[in-house]
C-alpha positions as MATLAB code, in Angstrom:
seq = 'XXXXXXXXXXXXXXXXXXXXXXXXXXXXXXXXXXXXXXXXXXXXXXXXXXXXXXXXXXXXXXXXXXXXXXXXXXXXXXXXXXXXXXXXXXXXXXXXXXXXXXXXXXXXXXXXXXXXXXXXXXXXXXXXXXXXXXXXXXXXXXXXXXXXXXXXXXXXXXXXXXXXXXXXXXXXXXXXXXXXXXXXXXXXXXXXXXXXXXXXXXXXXXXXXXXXXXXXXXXXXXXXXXXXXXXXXXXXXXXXXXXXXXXXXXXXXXXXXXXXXXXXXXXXXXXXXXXXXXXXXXXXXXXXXXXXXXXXXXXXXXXXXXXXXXXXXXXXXXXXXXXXXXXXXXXXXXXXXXXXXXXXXXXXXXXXXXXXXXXXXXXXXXXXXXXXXXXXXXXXXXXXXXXXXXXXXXXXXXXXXXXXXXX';
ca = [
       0.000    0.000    0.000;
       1.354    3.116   -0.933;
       1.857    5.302    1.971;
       0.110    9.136    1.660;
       2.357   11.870    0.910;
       3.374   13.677    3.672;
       4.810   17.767    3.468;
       8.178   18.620    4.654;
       8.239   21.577    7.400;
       7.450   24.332    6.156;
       5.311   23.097    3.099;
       1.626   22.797    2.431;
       0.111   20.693    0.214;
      -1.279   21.278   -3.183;
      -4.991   20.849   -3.107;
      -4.829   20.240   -7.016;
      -3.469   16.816   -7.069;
      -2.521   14.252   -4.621;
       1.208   13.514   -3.838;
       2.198   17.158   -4.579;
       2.669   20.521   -1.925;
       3.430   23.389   -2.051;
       6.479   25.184   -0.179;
       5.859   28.505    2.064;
       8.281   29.912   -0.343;
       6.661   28.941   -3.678;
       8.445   26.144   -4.115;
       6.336   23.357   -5.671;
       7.410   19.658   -4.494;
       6.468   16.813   -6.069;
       6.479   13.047   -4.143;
       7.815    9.911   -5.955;
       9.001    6.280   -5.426;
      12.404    5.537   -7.195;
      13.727    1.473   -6.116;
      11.920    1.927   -3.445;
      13.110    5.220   -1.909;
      10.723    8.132   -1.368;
      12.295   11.099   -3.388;
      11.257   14.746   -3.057;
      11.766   16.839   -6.317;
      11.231   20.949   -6.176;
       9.823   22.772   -9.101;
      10.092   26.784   -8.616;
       6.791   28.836   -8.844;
       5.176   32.268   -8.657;
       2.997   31.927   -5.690;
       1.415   34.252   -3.591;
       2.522   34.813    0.015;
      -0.840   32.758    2.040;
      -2.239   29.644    1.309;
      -4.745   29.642   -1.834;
      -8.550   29.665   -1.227;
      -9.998   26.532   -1.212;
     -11.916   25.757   -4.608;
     -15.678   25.488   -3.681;
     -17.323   22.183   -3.849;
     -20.272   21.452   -6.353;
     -21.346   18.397   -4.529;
     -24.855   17.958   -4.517;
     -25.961   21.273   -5.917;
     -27.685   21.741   -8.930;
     -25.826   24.289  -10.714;
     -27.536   25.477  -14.185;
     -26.026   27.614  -16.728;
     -28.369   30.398  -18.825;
     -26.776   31.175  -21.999;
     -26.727   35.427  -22.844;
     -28.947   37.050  -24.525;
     -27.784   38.685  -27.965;
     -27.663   42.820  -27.350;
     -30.339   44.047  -29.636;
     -30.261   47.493  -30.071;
     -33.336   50.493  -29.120;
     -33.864   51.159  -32.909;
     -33.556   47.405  -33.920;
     -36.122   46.271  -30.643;
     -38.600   48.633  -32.012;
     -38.628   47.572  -35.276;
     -39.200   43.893  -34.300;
     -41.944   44.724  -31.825;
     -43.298   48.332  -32.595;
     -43.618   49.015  -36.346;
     -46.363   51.523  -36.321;
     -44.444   53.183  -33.431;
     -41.046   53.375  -35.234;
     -42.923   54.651  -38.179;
     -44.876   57.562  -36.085;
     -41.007   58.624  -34.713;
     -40.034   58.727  -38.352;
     -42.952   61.099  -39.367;
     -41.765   63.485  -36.076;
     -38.649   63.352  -37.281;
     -39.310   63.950  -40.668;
     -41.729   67.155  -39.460;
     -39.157   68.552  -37.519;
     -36.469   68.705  -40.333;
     -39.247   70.144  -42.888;
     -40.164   72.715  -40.601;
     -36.079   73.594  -39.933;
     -35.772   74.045  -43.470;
     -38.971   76.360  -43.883;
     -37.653   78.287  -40.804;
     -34.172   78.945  -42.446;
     -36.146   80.011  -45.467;
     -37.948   82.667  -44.066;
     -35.243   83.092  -41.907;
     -32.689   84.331  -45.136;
     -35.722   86.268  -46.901;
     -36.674   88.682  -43.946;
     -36.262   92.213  -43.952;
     -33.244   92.932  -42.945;
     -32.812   94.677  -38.752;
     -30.436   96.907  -39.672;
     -29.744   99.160  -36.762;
     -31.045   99.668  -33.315;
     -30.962  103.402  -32.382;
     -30.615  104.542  -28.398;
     -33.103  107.294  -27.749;
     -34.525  108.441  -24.523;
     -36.178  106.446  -21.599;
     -39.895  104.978  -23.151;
     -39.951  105.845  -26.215;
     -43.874  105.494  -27.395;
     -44.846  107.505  -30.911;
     -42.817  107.787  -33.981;
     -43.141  109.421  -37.192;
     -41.103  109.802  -40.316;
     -40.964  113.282  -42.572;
     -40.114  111.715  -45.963;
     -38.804  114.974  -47.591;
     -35.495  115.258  -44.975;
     -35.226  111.771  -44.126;
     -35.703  112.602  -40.560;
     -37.825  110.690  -37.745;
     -39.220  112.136  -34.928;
     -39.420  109.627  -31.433;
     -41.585  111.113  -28.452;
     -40.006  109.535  -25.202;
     -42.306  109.499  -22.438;
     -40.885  109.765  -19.152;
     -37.931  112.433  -20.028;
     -40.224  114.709  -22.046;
     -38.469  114.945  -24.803;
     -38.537  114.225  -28.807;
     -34.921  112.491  -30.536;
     -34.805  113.812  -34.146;
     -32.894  110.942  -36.073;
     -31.023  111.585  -38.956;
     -32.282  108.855  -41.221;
     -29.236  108.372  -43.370;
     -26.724  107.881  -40.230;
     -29.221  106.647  -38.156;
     -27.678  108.557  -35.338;
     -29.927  111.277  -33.275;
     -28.944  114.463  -34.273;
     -31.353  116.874  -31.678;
     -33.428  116.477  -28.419;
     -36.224  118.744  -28.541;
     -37.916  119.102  -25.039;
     -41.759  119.669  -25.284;
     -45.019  118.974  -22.772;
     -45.244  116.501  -20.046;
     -45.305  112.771  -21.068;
     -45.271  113.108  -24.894;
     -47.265  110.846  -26.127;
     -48.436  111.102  -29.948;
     -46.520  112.943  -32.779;
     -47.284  113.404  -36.619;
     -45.439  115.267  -39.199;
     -46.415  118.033  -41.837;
     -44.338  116.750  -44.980;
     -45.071  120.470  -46.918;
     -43.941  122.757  -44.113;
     -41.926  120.487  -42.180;
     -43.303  121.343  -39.036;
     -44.080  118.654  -36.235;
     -46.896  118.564  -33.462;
     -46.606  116.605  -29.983;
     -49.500  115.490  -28.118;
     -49.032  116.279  -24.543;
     -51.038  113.708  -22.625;
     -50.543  115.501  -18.900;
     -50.142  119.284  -20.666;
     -53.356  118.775  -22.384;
     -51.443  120.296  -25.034;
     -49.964  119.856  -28.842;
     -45.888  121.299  -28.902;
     -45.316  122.149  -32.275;
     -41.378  122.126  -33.601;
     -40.082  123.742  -36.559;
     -38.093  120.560  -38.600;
     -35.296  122.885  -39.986;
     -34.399  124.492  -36.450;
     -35.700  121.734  -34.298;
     -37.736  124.242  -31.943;
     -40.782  124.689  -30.210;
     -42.164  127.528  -31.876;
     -46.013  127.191  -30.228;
     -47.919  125.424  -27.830;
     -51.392  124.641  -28.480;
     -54.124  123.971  -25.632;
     -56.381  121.096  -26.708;
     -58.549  118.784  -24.568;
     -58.003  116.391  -22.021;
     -55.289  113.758  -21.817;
     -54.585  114.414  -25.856;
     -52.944  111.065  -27.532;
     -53.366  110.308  -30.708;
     -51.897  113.280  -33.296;
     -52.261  113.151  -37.319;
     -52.116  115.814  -40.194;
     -53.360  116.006  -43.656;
     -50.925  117.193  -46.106;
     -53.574  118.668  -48.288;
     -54.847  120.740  -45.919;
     -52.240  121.354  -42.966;
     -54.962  120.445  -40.535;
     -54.121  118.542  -37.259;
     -56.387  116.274  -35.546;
     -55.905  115.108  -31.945;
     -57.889  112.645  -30.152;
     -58.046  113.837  -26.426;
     -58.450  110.340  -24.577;
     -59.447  111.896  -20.961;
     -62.709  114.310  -22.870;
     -64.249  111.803  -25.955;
     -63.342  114.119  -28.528;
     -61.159  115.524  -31.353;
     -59.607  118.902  -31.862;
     -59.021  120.163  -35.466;
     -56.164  122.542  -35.371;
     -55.628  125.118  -38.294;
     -51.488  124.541  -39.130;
     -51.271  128.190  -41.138;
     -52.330  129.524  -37.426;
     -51.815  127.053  -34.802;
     -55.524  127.271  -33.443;
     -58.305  125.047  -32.490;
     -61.119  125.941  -34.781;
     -63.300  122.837  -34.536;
     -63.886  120.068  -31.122;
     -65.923  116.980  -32.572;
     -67.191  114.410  -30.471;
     -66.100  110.376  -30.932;
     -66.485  107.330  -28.943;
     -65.342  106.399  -26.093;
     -61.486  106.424  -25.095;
     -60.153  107.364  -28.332;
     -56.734  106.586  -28.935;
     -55.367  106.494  -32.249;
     -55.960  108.847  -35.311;
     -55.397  108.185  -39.432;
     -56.237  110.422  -42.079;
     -56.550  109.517  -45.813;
     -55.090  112.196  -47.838;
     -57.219  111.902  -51.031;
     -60.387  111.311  -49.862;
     -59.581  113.607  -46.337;
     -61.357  111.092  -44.419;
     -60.579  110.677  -40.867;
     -60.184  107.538  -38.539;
     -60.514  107.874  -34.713;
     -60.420  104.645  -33.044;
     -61.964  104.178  -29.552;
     -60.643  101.892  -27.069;
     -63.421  102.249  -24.802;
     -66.312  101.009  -26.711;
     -64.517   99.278  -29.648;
     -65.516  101.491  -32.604;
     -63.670  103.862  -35.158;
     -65.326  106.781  -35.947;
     -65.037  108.334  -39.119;
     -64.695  111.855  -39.974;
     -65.305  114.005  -43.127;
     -62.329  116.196  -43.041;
     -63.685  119.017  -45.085;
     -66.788  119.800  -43.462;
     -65.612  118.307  -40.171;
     -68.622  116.324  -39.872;
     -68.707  112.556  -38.532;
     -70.234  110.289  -41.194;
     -69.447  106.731  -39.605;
     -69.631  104.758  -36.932;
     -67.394  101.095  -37.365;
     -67.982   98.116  -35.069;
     -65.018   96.313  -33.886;
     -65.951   94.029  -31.080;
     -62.017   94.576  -30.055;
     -60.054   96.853  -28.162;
     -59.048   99.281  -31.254;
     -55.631  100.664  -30.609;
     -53.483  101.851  -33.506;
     -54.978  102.786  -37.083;
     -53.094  103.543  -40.018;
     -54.776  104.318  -43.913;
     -53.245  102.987  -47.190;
     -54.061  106.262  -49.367;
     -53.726  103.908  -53.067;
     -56.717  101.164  -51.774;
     -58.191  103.213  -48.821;
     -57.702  100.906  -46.930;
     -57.836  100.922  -42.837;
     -55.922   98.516  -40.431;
     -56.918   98.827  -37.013;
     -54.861   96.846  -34.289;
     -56.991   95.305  -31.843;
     -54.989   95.135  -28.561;
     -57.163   93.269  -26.243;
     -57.064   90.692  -29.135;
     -54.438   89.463  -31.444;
     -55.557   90.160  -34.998;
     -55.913   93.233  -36.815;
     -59.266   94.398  -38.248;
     -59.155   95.472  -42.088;
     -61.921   98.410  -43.290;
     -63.215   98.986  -46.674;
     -62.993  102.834  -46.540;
     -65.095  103.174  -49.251;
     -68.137  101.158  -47.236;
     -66.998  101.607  -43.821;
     -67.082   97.983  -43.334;
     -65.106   95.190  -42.186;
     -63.648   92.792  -44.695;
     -61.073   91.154  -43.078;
     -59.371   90.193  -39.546;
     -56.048   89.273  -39.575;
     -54.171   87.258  -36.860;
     -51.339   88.431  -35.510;
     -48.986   88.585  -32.315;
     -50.314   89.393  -29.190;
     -51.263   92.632  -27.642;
     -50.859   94.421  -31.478;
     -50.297   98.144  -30.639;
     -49.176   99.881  -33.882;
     -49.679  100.172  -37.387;
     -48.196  102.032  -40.359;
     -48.654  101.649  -44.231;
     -46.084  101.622  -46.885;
     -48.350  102.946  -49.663;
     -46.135  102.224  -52.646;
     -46.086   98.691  -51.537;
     -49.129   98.178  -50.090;
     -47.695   96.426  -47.368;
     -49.415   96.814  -43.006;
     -46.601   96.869  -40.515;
     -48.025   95.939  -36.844;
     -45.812   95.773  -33.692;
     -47.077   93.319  -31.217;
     -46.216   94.479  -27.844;
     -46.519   91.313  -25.421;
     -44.321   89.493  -28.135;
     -41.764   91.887  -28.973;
     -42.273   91.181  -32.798;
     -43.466   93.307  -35.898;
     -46.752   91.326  -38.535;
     -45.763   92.467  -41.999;
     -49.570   92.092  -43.416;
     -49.475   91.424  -47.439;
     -52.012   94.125  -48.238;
     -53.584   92.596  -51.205;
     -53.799   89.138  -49.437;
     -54.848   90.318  -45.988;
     -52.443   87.526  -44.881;
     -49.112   87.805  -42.673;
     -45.840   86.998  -44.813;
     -43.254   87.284  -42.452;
     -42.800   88.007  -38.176;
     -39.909   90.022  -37.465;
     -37.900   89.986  -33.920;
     -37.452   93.538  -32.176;
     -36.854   95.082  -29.097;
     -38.477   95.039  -25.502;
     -42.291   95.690  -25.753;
     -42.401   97.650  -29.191;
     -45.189  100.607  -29.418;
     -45.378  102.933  -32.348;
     -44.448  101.870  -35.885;
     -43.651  104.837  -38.846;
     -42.603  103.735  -42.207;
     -40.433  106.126  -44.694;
     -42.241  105.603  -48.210;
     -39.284  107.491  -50.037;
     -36.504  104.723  -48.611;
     -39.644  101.873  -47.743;
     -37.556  101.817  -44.056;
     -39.457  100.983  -41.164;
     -38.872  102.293  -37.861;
     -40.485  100.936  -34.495;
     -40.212  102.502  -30.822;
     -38.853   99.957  -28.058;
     -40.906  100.816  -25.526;
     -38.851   98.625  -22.450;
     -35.724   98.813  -24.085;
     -35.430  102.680  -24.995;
     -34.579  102.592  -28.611;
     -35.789  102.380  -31.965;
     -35.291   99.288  -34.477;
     -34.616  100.283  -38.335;
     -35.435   97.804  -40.839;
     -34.988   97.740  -44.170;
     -37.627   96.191  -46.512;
     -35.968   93.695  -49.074;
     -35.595   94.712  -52.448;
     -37.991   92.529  -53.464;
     -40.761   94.036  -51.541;
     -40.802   97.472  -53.608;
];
């Protein structure tokens, strides 16, 4: 019987195979028989400095073995299980790249924002004499009007006029300018060439709205606080007629061929219309909206009416004092201005700091334009087709330039 191996001291054995150890020192030893002699033979090995774990026995366990699962990929799963999903994703996708593209377009074909001018604190009321290139900005708070040079686009004068400034129209014959005082109850009127206050004229209460007709060099302001307009006599700087409107009446248009006038009234969401020769009201328009801003295309006599308390803008046949259109736009629409040669509606939508351009032979919306804080008054330079736009929150006036393909 062959006798069990048995370790020298110092030497464990190796639990991998009977008859061989393992030295302390990493020595393997293996045990053999040779004529009958018990011989010890070393073989050197790397081996670490305790004794090895010992191997863990399988007896009488049930040990079962689950083979992986090939990786299938998010895309590839949904394919295999979700086809109608995978091809609703593709349609999202497929929107969302379409509309990119579109977005780009429009993007590249807007009018240019060429320039943002600085002017004083709140600027509200703008408007544009063609014949010197020069717009005039009423800013609120400081009292004052900027006169901008329209070819450097820098401001070239501050006039100071009547507490809080807050309409202002231009004579384009005699180059003169009138400022509606809202807390003077009064119109400043400033000489273009010397940029002066050469009169003040008393009008009624809380005056806003200002406009002139060129044919006649007569002023009308709407005085919001006292339902009325005052007709002022330019040649004398007088009030010679005080014609009642509706209620709240804000803005003021006037039609230079026909002389007809367009009050709007905030207050019970009409626009009255005026015959400017015998300074007679001859219509009464129904809105249903808060009318703000109005502005007349001379060429179609046409009227656009921004509705503030509701996001479209209210087109009037002003041959039929009617309705024919209402056009949606930002929100909060404030001003409007026409560029007559085009035939295009500019509307500044104050909540979304955006300007509508309104085709005017479509009654549609062709492009939105970003610009500043809260824009108020819009004025549009037929000569140079350059559109201007007060910044109400951000005290300064954005310049764009119509693309060439727009006049």
């Amino acid at each position: 019987m062959t006798p069990p191996p048995t370790a020298p001291p110092g030497s464990y054995l190796d639990p991998g195979a009977g008859g061989r150890q393992l030295d302390s020192d990493g020595t393997r030893i293996s045990a053999s028989y040779i004529d009958g002699a018990l011989t010890w033979t070393e073989h050197r090995t790397r081996q670490p400095a305790g004794p090895p774990a010992s191997e863990p026995s399988w007896q009488g366990q049930q040990v079962s073995f689950k083979p992986k699962r090939p990786i299938k990929r998010p895309l590839a799963r949904l394919v295999g299980t979700h086809p109608g999903q995978l091809e609703a994703l593709m349609f999202v996708v497929v929107m969302v790249i379409g509309s990119s593209v579109l977005g780009l377009v429009q993007y590249l074909h807007r009018p240019m924002h060429e320039n943002t001018v600085p002017v004083g604190v709140t600027p509200n009321a703008v408007a544009v004499d063609p014949g010197t290139n020069t717009i005039y900005v009423t800013n609120n708070l400081p009292e004052t009007v900027s006169v901008i040079d329209g070819s450097t686009h820098m401001v070239a004068a501050t006039v100071p006029v009547g507490h809080h400034p807050d309409g202002v129209a231009v004579d384009p014959g005699t180059h003169t300018v009138y400022v509606a005082n809202s807390d003077s109850h009064s119109v400043s009127v400033i000489d273009g060439a010397t940029n002066t206050v050469t009169a003040t004229v008393p009008v009624g209460n809380t005056p806003f709205g200002v406009a002139v007709d060129p044919g006649t060099h007569t002023v009308y302001v709407v005085n919001y606080g006292f339902p009325s307009v005052s007709v002022i006599d330019g040649s004398t700087n007088t009030v010679i007629a005080i014609l009642p409107v509706g209620k709240g009446p804000f803005g003021v248009a006037v039609d230079p061929d026909s002389h007809a006038v367009y009050v709007t009234s905030s207050g019970d969401h009409t626009v009255t219309v005026i015959d400017g020769l015998t300074h007679s009201v001859t219509a009464t328009v129904p809105l249903y909206n808060t009318a703000g801003g109005v502005a007349v295309d001379p060429g179609t006599h046409t009227v656009y009416v921004a509705n503030y308390g509701h996001p479209t803008v209210s087109v009037i046949d002003g041959s039929t004092h009617t309705v024919i259109a209402s056009v949606p736009v930002g929100n909060n629409p404030f001003g409007v201005a026409v560029d007559p040669d085009t035939h295009t509606a500019y509307v500044s939508n104050f909540a979304d700091s955006t300007v509508s351009v309104i085709d005017g032979s479509t009654d549609t919306v062709t492009s939105t334009l970003p610009v500043g804080n809260n824009p108020d008054a819009v004025a549009v330079n037929p000569d140079t087709h350059t559109i201007y736009v007060t910044n109400y929150a951000e005290h300064s006036v954005s310049v764009i330039k119509a693309p060439s393909g727009i006049h």
